[in-house]
FIVEX-836043 format. One line per field, with one value per residue (C-alpha): residue number from 1; residue in one letter; x, y, z. Coordinates in steps of 0.2 Angstrom, whole numbers, m for minus. Each point is the difference from the previous one (the first is absolute). Layout:
BEGIN
k <- [NUM / ...]
r <- [A / ...]
u <- [X / ...]
v <- [Y / ...]
w <- [Z / ...]
END
This chain:
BEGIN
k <- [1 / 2 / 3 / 4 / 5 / 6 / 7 / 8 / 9 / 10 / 11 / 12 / 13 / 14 / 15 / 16 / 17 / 18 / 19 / 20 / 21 / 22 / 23 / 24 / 25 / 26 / 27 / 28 / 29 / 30 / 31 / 32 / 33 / 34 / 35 / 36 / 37 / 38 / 39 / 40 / 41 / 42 / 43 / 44 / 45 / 46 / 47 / 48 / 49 / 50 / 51 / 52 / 53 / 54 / 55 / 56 / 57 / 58 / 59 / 60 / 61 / 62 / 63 / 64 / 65 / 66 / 67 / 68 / 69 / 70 / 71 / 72 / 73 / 74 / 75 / 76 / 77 / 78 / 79 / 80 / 81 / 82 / 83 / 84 / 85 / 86 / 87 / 88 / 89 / 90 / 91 / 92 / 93 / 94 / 95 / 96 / 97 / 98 / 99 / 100 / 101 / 102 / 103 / 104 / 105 / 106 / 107 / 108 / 109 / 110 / 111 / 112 / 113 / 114 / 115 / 116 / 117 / 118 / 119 / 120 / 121 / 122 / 123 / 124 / 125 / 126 / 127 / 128 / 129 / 130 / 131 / 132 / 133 / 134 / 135 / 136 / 137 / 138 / 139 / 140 / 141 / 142 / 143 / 144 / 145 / 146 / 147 / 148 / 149 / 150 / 151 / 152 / 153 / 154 / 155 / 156 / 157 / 158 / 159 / 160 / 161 / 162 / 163 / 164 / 165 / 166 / 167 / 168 / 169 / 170 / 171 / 172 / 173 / 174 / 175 / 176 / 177 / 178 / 179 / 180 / 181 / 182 / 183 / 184 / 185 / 186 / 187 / 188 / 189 / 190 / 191 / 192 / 193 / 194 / 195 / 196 / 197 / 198 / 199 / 200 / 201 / 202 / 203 / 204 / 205 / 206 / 207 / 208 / 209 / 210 / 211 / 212 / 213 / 214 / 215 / 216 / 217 / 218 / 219 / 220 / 221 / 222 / 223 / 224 / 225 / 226 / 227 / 228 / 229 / 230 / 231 / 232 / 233 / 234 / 235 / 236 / 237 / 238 / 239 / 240 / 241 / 242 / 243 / 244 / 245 / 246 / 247 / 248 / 249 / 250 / 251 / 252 / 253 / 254 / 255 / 256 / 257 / 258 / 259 / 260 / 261 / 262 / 263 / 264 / 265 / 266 / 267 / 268 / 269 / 270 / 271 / 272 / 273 / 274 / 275 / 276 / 277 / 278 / 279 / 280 / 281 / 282 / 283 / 284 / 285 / 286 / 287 / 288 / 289 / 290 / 291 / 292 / 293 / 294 / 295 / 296 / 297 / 298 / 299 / 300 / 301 / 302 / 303 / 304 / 305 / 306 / 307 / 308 / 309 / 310 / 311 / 312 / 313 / 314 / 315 / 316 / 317 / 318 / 319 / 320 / 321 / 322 / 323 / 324 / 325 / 326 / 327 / 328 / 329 / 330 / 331 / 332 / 333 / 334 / 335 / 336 / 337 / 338 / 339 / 340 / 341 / 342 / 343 / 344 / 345 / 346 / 347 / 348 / 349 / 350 / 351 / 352 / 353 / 354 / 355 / 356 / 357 / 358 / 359 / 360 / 361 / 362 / 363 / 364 / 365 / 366 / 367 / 368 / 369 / 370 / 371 / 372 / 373 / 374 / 375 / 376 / 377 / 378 / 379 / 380 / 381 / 382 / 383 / 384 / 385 / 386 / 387 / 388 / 389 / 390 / 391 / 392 / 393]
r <- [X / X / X / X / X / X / X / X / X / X / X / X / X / X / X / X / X / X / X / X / X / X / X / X / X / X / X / X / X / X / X / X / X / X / X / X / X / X / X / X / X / X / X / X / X / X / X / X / X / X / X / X / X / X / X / X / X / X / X / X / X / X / X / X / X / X / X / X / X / X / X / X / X / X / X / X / X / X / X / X / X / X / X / X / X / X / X / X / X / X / X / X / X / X / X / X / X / X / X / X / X / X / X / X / X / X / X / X / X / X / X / X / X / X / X / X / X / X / X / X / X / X / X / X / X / X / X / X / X / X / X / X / X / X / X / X / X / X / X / X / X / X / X / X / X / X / X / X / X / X / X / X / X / X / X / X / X / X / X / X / X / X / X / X / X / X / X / X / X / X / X / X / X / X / X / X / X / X / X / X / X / X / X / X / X / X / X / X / X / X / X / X / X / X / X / X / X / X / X / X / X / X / X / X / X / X / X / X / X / X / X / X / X / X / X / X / X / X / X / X / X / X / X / X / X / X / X / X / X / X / X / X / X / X / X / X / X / X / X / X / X / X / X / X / X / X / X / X / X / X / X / X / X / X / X / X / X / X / X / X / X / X / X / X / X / X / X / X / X / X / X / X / X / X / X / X / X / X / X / X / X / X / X / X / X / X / X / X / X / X / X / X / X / X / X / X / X / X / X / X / X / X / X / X / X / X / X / X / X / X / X / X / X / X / X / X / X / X / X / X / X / X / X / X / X / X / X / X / X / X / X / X / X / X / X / X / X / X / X / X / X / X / X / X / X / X / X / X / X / X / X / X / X / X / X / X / X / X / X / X / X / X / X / X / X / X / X / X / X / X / X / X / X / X / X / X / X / X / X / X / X / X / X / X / X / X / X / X / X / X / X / X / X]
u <- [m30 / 4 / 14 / 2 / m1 / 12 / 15 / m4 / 2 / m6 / 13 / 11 / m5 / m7 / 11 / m6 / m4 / 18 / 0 / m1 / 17 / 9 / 8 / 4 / 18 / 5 / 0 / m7 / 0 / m14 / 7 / m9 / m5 / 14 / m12 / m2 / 18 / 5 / m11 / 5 / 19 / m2 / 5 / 16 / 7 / m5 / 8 / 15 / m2 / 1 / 6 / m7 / m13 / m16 / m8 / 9 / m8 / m17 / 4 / 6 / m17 / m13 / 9 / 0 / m17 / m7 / 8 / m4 / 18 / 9 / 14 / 6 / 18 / 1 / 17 / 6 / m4 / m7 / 18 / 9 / m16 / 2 / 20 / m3 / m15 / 12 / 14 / m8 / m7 / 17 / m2 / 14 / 2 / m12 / m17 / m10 / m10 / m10 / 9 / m14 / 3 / 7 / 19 / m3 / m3 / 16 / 10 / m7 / 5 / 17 / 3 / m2 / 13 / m13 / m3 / m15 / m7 / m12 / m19 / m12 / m15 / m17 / m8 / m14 / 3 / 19 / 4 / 13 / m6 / 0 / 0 / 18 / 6 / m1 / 12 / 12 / 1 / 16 / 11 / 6 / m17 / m2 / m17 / m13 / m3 / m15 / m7 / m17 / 2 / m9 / m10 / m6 / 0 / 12 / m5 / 2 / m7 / 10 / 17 / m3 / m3 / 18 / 9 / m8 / 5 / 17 / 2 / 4 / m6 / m11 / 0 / m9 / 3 / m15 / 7 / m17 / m11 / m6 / m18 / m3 / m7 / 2 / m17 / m6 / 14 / 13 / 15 / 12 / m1 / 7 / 16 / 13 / m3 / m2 / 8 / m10 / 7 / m7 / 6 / m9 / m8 / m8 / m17 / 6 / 14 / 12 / 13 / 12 / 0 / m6 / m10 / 5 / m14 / m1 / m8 / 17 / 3 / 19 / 4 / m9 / 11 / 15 / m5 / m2 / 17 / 6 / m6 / 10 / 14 / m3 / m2 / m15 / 7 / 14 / 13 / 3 / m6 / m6 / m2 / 9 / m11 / m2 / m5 / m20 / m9 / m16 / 1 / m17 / m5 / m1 / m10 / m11 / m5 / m4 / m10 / m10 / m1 / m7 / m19 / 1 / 7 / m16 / m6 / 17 / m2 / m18 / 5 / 14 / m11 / m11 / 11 / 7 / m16 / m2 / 15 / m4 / m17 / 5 / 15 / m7 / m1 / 15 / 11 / 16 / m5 / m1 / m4 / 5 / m8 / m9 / m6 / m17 / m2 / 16 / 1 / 15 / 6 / 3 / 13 / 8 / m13 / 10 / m6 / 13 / 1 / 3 / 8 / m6 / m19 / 0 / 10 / 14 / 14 / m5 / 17 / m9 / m16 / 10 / 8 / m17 / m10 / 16 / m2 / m19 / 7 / m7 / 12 / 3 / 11 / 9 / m5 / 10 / 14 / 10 / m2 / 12 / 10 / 3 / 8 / 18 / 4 / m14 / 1 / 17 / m7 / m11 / 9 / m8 / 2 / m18 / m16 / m5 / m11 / m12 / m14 / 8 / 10 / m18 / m8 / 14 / 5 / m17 / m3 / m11 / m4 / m11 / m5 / m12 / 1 / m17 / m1 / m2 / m15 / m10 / 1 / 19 / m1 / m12 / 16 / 14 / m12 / m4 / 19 / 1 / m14 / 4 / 20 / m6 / 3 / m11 / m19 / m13 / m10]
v <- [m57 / 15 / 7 / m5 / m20 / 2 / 8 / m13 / m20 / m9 / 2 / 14 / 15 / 14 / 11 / 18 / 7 / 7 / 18 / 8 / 1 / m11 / m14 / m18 / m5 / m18 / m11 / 5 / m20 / m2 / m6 / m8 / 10 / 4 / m5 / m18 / m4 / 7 / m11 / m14 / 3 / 5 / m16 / m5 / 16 / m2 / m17 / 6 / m12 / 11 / m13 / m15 / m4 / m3 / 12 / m4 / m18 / 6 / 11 / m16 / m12 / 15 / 2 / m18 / m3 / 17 / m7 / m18 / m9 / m13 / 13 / 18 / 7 / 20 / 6 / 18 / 3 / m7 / 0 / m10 / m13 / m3 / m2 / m11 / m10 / m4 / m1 / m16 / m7 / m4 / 8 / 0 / 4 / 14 / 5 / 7 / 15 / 14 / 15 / 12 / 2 / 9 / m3 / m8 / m14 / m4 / 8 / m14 / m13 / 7 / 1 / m18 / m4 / m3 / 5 / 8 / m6 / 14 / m7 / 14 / 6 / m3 / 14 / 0 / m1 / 4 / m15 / m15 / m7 / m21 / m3 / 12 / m7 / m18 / 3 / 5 / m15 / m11 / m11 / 14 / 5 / m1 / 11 / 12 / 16 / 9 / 16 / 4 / 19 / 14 / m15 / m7 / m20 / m8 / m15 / m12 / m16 / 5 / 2 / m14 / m13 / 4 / m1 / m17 / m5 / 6 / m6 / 17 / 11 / 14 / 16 / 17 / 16 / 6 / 17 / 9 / m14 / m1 / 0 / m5 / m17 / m13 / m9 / 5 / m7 / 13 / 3 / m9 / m19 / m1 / m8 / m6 / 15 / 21 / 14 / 17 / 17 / 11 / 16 / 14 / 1 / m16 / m4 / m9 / 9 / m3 / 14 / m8 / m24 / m13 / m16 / m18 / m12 / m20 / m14 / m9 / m5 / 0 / 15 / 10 / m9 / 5 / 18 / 2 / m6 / 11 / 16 / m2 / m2 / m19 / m5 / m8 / 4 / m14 / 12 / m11 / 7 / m11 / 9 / 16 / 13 / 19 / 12 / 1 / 1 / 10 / 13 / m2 / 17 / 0 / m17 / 10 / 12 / m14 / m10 / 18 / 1 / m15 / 3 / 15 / m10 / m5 / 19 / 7 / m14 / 6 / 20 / m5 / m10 / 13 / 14 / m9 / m5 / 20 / 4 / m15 / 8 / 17 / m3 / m14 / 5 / 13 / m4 / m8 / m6 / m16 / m11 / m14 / m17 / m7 / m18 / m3 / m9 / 8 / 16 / 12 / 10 / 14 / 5 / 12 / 6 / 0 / 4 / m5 / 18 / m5 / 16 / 0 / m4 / 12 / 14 / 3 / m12 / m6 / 10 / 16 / m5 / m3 / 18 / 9 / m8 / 4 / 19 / m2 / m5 / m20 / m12 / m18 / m13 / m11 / m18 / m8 / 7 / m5 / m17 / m10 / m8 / 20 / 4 / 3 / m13 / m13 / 3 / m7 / m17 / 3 / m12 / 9 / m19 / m3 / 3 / 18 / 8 / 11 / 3 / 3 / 13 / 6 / 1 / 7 / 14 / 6 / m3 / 13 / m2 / 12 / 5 / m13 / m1 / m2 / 18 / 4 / 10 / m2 / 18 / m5 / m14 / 12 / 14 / m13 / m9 / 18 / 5 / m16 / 1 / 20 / m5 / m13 / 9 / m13 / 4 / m12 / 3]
w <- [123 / 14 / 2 / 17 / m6 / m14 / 11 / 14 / 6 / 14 / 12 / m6 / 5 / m14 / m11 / m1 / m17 / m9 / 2 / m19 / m4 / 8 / m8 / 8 / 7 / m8 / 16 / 16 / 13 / 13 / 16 / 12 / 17 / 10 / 14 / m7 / m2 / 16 / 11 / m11 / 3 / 17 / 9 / m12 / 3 / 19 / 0 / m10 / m13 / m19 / m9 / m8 / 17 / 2 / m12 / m13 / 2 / 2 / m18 / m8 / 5 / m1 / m20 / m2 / 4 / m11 / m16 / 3 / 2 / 12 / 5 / 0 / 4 / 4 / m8 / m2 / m18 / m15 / m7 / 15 / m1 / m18 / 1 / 14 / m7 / m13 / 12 / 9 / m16 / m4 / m17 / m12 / m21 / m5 / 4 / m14 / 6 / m9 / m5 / 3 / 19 / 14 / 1 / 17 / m8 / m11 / 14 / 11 / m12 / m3 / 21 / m2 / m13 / m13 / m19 / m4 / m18 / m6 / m6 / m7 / 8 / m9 / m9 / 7 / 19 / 0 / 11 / m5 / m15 / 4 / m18 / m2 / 15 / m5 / m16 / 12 / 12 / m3 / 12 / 10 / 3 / 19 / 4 / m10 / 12 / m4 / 3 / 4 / m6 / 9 / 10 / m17 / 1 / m11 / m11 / 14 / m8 / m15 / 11 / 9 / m13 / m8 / 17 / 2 / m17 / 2 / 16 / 7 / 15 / m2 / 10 / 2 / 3 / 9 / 4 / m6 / 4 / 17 / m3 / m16 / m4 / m16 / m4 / 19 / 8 / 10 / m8 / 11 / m3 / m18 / m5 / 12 / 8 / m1 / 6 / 6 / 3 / 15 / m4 / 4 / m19 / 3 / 3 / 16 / 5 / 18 / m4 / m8 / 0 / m11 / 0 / m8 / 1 / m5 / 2 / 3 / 17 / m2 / m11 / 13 / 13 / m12 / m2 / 20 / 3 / m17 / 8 / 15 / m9 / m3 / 18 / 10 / 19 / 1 / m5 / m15 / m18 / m11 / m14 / m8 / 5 / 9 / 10 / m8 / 14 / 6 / 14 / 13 / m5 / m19 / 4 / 11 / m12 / m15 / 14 / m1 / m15 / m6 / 2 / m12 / m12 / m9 / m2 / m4 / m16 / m1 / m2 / m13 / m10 / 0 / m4 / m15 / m6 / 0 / m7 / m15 / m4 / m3 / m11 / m9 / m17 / m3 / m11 / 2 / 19 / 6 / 14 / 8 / 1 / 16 / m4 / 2 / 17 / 8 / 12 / 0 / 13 / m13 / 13 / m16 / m14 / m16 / m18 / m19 / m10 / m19 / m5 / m18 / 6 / 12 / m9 / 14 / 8 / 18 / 8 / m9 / 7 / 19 / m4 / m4 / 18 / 8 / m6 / 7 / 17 / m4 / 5 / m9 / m1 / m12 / 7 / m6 / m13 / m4 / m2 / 10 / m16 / m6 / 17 / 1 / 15 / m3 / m18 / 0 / 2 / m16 / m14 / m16 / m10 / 11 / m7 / 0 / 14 / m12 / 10 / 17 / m10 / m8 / 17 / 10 / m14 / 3 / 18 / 11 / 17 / 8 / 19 / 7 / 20 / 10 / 6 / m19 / 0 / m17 / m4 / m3 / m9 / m14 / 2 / m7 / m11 / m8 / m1 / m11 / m14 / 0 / m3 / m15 / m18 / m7 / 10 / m2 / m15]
END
């Protein structure tokens, strides 16, 4: 393969070689072309209407009709849609939830007056684990809110065959996932319904807002009048909600963004699979699990350091790249159930979380963006194996 098809993807432009020396920053978003969101806001700032209009509309139904559901409401963040998802599903009692997340996703529960019960993650692709989280079902159970990490599908048939014995709603947090597919359907039409997140690290970004999609004619009514603070126009809330909604101009630049979705997923995949190829075999690293059948968005890269296998602890290894001008992340540590504020819900009588304390103590995330050039991907990979006190044989 030449160079030139290795740094490169339909539809994004090429990335010129890493100069020798230089060393990759963590994060870098593509926006889309300020001349392509500008002519697509042109008329709602001409007509004065920023808010909540006509753009947003055409967002919601181009979204809608890409992932393959009935309905899409535009919020303002990934956090405000899952609290009010829960909001107008009427939940009440505890939802269980993986540990091994963001905190978004526990404080969204919290907001919502609910009690987060902690599942474990499975070892092998670090989402919720449907046989953990079933043990933890009981009467107060109201809802299972899964997480499909880093854009990784969770276990949906799994998930959703205990909800349905339980009798229980099913949510997801889609923040990573736009893009990503489950058995080749999109992301998007699972559960009761899922939440994306649009910020700008996304693959489909709008600056800052969030999508919540369903197939259930009146939670997307609900959810409409939720982010307008419960009202739908008569001045006559029906439901407890707030101000969620989507400015005309962040939906401008995801109605932009949305053909390069499918490259941007594209580049990840391929970066990671780099990434994967050249620290395969080092000790003490390990991967995580994409099911046969599923695509990830790989929207973060993250690798488990076992510090005896690879002969240092990962917060050494973070300090040694750091020296070397690499930076990472720690995606996600720690877990949820270790953190002082959600911790607090944490009853240590419930079954242990071994794993998501495994897979979290070790966590590594490392730079992957779609103007990664190869060259860079090699640097960090190198700073790895050369860090290991335990080389392969």
């Amino acid at each position: 393969m030449t160079p030139a098809t290795d740094t490169s993807i339909a539809g994004i432009r090429s990335v010129p070689a890493q100069r020798k020396g230089q060393v990759p920053r963590f994060s870098s978003p593509k926006l889309p072309s300020w001349n392509a969101v500008q002519k697509i806001y042109r008329g709602a700032y001409r007509v004065a209407q920023v808010t909540n209009g006509a753009l947003v509309a055409r967002f919601e139904a181009a979204a809608a009709e890409r992932l393959r559901v009935r309905h899409c409401v535009a919020v303002s963040s990934c956090t405000s849609g899952l609290m009010l998802t829960m909001k107008a599903l009427g939940l009440k009692g505890e939802v269980i939830m993986p540990s091994f997340t963001a905190f978004a996703t526990g404080m969204a529960a919290l907001w919502t007056g609910l009690k987060p019960v902690y599942a474990d993650c499975n070892p092998d692709t670090w989402n919720i684990d449907p046989l953990d989280a079933a043990k933890r079902v009981n009467r107060k159970t109201c809802a299972i809110l899964g997480v499909h990490l880093y854009g990784n599908p969770c276990d949906v048939e799994g998930l959703s065959s205990i909800a349905s014995m339980s009798r229980i709603k099913l949510i997801f947090d889609a923040a990573h996932a736009f893009g990503s597919t489950h058995l080749g359907q999109p992301i998007g039409s699972f559960g009761d319904a899922e939440v994306f997140s649009l910020s700008p690290t996304n693959l489909l970004t709008a600056g800052e807002g969030g999508l919540v999609t369903t197939n259930d004619s009146s939670l997307a009514a609900r959810l409409t009048a939720a982010r307008n603070y419960g009202d739908l126009g008569a001045y006559d809330p029906i439901l407890q909600g707030m101000n969620a909604r989507m400015p005309e101009f962040n939906a401008a630049m995801g109605i932009a963004g949305l053909d390069a979705v499918d490259a941007k997923v594209q580049r990840h995949n391929r970066i990671a699979s780099k990434y994967t190829r050249l620290l395969t075999g080092t000790p003490g690293v390990s991967f995580q699990t994409v099911k046969r059948g599923d695509i990830s968005t790989y929207k973060d890269y993250s690798v488990v350091i076992d510090d005896d296998r690879f002969g240092m602890s990962r917060n050494q290894l973070v300090e040694s790249l750091m020296a070397r001008g690499i930076e990472t992340r720690k995606y996600f540590y720690p877990p949820l159930h270790m953190q002082r504020l959600l911790g607090s819900h944490h009853t240590h009588d419930q079954p242990g979380l071994p794993f998501t304390e495994k897979t979290s103590g070790g966590i590594l995330s490392l730079p992957i963006y779609h103007k990664l050039p190869v060259s860079a991907v090699r640097t960090v990979s190198r700073a790895i194996k050369t860090q290991s006190r335990h080389p392969e044989h």
